[in-house]
C-alpha positions in Angstrom: 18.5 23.6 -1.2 17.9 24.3 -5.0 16.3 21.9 -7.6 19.3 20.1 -9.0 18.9 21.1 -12.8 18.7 17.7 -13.7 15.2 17.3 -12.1 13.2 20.1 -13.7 9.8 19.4 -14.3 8.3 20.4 -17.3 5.1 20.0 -16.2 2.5 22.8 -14.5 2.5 23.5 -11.2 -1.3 24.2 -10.6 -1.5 20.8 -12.3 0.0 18.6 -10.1 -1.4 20.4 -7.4 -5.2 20.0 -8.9 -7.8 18.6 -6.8 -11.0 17.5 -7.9 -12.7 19.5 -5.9 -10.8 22.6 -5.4 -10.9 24.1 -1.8 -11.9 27.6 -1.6 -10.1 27.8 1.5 -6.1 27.9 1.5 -4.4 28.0 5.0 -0.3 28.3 6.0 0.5 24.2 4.7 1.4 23.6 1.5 -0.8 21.9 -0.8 0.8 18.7 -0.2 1.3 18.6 3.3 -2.3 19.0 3.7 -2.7 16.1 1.8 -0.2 14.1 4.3 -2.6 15.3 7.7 -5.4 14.3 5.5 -3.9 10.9 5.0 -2.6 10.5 8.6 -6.2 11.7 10.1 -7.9 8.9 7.6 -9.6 6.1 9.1 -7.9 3.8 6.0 -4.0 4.9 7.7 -5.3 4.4 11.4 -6.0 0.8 10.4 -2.4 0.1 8.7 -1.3 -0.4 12.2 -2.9 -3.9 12.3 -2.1 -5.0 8.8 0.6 -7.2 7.6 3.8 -6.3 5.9 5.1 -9.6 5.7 4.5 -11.9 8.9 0.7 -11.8 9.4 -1.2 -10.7 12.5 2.2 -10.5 14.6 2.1 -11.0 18.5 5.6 -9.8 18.7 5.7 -6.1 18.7 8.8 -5.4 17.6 8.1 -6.9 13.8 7.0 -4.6 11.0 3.8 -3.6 10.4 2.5 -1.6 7.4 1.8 1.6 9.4 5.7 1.6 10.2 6.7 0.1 7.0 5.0 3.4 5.3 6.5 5.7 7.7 10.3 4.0 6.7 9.4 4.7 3.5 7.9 8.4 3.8 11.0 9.5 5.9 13.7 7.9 3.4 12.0 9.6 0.5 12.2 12.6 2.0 15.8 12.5 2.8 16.7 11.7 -0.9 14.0 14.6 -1.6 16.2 17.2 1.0 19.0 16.5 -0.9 18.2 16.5 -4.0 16.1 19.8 -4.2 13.1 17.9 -4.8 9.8 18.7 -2.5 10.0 16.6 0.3 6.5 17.4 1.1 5.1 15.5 -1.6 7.2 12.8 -1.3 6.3 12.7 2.6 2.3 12.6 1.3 2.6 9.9 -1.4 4.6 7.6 1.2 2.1 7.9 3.7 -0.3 7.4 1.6 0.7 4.6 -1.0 -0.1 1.5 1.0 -3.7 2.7 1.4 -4.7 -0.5 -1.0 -3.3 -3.1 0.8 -6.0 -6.1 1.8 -5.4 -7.8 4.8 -2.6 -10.3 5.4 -0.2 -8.5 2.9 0.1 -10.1 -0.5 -1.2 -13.5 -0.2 -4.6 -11.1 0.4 -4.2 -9.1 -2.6 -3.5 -12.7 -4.7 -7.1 -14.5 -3.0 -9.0 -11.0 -3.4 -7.6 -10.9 -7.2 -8.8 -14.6 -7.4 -12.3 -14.1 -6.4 -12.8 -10.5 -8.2 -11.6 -12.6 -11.8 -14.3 -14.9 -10.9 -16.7 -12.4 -11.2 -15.0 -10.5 -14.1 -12.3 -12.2 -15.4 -10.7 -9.0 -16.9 -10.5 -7.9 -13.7 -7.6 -8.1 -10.7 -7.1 -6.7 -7.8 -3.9 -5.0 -7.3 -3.3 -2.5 -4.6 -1.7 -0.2 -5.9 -4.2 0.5 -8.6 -6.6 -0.1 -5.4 -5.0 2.5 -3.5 -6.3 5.6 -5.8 -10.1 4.1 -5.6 -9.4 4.4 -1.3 -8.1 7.9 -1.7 -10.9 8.8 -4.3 -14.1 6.9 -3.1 -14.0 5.0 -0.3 -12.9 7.1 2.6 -15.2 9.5 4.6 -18.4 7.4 3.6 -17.6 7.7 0.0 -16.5 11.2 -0.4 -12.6 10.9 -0.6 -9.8 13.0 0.6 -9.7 15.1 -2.2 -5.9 14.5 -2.5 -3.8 16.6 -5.2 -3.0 14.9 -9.0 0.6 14.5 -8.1 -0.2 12.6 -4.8 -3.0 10.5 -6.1 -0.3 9.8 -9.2 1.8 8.5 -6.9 0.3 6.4 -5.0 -1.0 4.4 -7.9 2.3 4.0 -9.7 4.2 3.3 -6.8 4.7 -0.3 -7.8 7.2 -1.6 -5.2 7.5 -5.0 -6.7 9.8 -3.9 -10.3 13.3 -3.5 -9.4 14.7 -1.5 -11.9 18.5 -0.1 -11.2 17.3 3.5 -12.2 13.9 5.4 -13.2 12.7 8.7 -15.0 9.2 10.0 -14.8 6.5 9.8 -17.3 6.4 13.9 -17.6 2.6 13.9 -17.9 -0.8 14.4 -16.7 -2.4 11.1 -16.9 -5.9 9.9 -16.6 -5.4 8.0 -13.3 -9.1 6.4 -12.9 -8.7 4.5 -16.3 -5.2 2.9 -15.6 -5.7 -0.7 -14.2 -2.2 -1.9 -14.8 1.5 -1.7 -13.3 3.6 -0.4 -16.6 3.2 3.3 -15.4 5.6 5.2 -13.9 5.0 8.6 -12.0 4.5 11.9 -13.2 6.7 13.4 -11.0 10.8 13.2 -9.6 9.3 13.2 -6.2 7.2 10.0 -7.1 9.7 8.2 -8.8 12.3 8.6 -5.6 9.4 7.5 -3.5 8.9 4.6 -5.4 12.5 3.4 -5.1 12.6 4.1 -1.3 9.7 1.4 -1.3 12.3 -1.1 -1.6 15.0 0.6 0.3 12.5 0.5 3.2 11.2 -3.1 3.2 14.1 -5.4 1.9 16.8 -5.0 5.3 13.5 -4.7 7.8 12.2 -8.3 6.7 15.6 -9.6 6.6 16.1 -8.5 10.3 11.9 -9.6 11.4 12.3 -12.6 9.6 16.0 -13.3 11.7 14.1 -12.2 14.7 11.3 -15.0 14.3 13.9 -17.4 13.6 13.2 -17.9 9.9 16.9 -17.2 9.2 20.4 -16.6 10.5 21.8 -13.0 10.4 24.8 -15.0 9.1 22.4 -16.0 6.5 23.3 -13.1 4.3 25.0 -13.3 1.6 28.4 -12.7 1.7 28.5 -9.8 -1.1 25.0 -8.4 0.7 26.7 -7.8 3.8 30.2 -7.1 2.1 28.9 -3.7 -0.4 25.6 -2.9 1.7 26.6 -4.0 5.3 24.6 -6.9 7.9 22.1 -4.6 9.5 18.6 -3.0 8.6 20.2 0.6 9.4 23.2 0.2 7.5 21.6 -1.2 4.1 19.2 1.6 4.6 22.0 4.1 4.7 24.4 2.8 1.8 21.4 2.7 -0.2 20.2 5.9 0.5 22.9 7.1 0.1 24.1 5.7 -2.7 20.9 7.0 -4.7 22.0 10.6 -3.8 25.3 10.0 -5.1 24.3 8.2 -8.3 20.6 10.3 -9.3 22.9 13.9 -9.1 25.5 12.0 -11.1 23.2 10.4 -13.9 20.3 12.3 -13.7 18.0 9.7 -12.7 16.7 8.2 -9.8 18.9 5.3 -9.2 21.7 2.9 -8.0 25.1 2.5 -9.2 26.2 -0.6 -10.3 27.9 -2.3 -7.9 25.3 -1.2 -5.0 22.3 -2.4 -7.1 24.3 -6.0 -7.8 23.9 -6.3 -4.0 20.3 -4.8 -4.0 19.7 -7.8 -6.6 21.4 -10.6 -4.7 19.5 -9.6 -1.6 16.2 -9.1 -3.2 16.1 -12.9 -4.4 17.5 -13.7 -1.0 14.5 -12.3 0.7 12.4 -13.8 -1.9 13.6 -17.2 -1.8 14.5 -17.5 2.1 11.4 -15.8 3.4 8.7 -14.8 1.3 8.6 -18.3 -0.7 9.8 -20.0 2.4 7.4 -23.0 4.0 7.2 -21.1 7.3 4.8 -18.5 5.2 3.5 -20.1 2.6 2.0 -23.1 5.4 -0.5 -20.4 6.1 -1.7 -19.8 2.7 -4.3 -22.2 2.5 -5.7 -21.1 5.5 -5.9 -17.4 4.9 -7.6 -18.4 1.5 -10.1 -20.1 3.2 -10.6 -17.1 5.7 -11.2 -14.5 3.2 -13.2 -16.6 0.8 -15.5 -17.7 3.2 -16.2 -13.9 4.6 -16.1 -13.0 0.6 -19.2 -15.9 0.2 -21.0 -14.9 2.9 -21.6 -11.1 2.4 -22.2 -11.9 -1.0 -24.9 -14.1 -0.1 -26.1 -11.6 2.1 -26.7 -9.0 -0.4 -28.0 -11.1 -2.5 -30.8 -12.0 0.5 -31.2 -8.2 1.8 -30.0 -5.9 -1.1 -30.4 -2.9 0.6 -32.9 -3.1 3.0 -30.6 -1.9 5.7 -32.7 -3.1 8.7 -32.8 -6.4 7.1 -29.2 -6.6 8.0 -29.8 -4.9 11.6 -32.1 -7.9 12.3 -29.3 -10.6 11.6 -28.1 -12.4 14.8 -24.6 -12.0 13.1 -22.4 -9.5 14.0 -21.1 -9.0 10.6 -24.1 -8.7 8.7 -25.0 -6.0 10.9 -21.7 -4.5 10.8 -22.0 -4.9 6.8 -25.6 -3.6 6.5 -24.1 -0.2 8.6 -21.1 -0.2 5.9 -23.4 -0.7 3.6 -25.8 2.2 4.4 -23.1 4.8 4.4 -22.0 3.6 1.2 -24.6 3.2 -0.6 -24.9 6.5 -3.0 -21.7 5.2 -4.2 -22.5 1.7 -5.3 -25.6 3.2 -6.7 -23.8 5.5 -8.6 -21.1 2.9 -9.6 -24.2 0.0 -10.2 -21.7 -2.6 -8.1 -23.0 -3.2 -5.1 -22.4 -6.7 -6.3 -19.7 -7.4 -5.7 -17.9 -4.4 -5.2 -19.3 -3.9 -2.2 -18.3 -6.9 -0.6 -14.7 -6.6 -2.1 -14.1 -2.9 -0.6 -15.7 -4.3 3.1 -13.4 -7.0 2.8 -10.3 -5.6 1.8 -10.8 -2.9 4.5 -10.5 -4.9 7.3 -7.4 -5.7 9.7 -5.4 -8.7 9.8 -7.0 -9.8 13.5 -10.3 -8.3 12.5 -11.0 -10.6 9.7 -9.7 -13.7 12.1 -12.0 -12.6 14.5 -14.8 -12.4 12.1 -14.9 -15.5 10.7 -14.6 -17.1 14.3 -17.9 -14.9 14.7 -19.1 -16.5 11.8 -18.8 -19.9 12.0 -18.5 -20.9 15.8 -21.6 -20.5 17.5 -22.0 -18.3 20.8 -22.6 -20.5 23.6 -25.0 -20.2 25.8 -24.6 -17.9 29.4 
């Protein structure tokens, strides 16, 4: 299908398809599918499959983790992409791609992780979207990075999925992307922006229908003009929204909703947020989780502060997760060297690596003693 003529970017090609490193090699993908097997072969995506979307560390395997929550979101984006004329490729790479920065146990880890970081530097927060591009960049392969393109790294840290605006234009330029550290940017590209709005499409009827499934709610729940304009199903809000967007972006020029869909996109936005993700059955666990991440957080900061980077210091630890640190720790190192923050980057990144079961299990490594065989 042709570009629509409202969605011509002004902006270079070889631009948005820069690497910072460029490869000498080309082979038959496209520049941006590459970057979405590079993404999918990452150890960073392999580990989305036991991180929280909403409900943490699941035992039912039918609720939503964030490996399927990005794929919802990658395969919506293209769909609007396909029909719009826009490269679904690229839209397929930064969906994959943009939940790279989440910390274990969904928000509530981002919001203890940001807590701890301020403590240390109080003009700094972790937030994962602008976390996302430092994964992408730094932290995968033992420091080297993927070596993603502009326009896929620019996605992923402008994705914001938390702003609900009704309709959105890209910021037609090349920005500096490792000295943005807040959320009030918008993508570079038409590809991005619809990416960023399938974000929502993607998560707000999936929670609805986990959160009914773990009793939480009642599917009659809904409200009435939710299940009236969108419909009472996860695959039926997914499709009047999506297709909805089509309708309206060719119409208006933007990447949007009409009116009337994106009053009941509203409605069941603060339903969501006021019946689940505020509700007592998750927030009970907050405290806890705080707990658990501060207290693995303490520790290996204590630990570098004892070993520094005498990695067979570490090695000779009885605990698990000092050795497994000092390991980290010694494939990293170049990097915090080269950054000066070991302290206490080091322990940040380690942390906000891990799974939602991983860190559970590490802290019971941690503070209950092994018993004797």
């Amino acid at each position: 299908m042709e570009r629509d003529l409202f969605f011509i970017s002004p902006l270079n090609d070889d631009d948005l398809k820069k690497r910072n490193i460029e490869r000498e090699q080309q082979d038959v993908r496209t520049a941006y599918f590459r970057d979405a097997t590079a993404i999918i072969h990452s150890s960073p995506f392999r580990r989305l499959k036991h991180k929280t979307q909403v409900f943490f560390a699941p035992k039912n395997d039918h609720i939503c983790t964030r490996m399927e929550h990005v794929m919802h979101v990658s395969t919506i984006s293209n769909v609007i992409c396909r029909s719009l004329g826009l490269d679904a490729d690229l839209a397929w790479a930064i969906g994959l791609g943009h939940d790279l920065g989440h910390a274990p146990f969904g928000h509530i880890g981002e919001e203890i992780l940001s807590e701890v970081l301020q403590e240390e530097h109080s003009s700094r927060t972790f937030k994962h979207e602008i976390y996302g591009l430092r994964v992408v960049d730094k932290l995968v392969a033992k420091g080297k990075g993927l070596n993603l393109t502009y326009a896929v790294r620019d996605g992923i840290i402008t994705h914001c999925g938390e702003k609900f605006e009704q309709a959105i234009e890209p910021d037609l330029r090349i920005k500096p992307l490792e000295s943005i550290t807040e959320r009030n940017f918008y993508p570079s590209t038409w590809e991005g922006c619809v990416m960023r709005m399938s974000d929502k499409i993607a998560y707000l009827g999936r929670d609805f229908e986990d959160a009914v499934t773990l009793g939480i709610i009642r599917a009659g729940d809904l409200p009435s003009i939710v299940q009236t304009v969108l419909g009472n199903t996860n695959a039926n809000i997914i499709n009047t929204l999506t297709t909805d967007m089509i309708i309206t972006s060719e119409q208006t020029g933007k990447i949007g909703f009409s009116d009337t869909i994106f009053e009941a996109f509203t409605v069941l936005r603060k339903f969501n947020y006021e019946s689940i993700y505020y509700s007592p059955e998750l927030t009970r666990f907050n405290i806890q989780l705080k707990k658990v991440l501060r207290t693995l957080y303490q520790h290996l900061l204590e630990s570098i502060d004892k070993y520094k980077l005498e990695f067979h210091l570490y090695k000779e630890s009885k605990l698990p997760l000092d050795q497994r640190f000092g390991n980290y720790l010694e494939s990293m190192h170049t990097l915090y060297i080269a950054e000066n923050n070991l302290n206490p980057y080091a322990a940040l990144d380690f942390i906000a690596g891990m799974t939602d079961n991983f860190a559970l299990d590490t802290l019971e490594e941690l503070i209950i003693p092994q018993r004797f065989k």
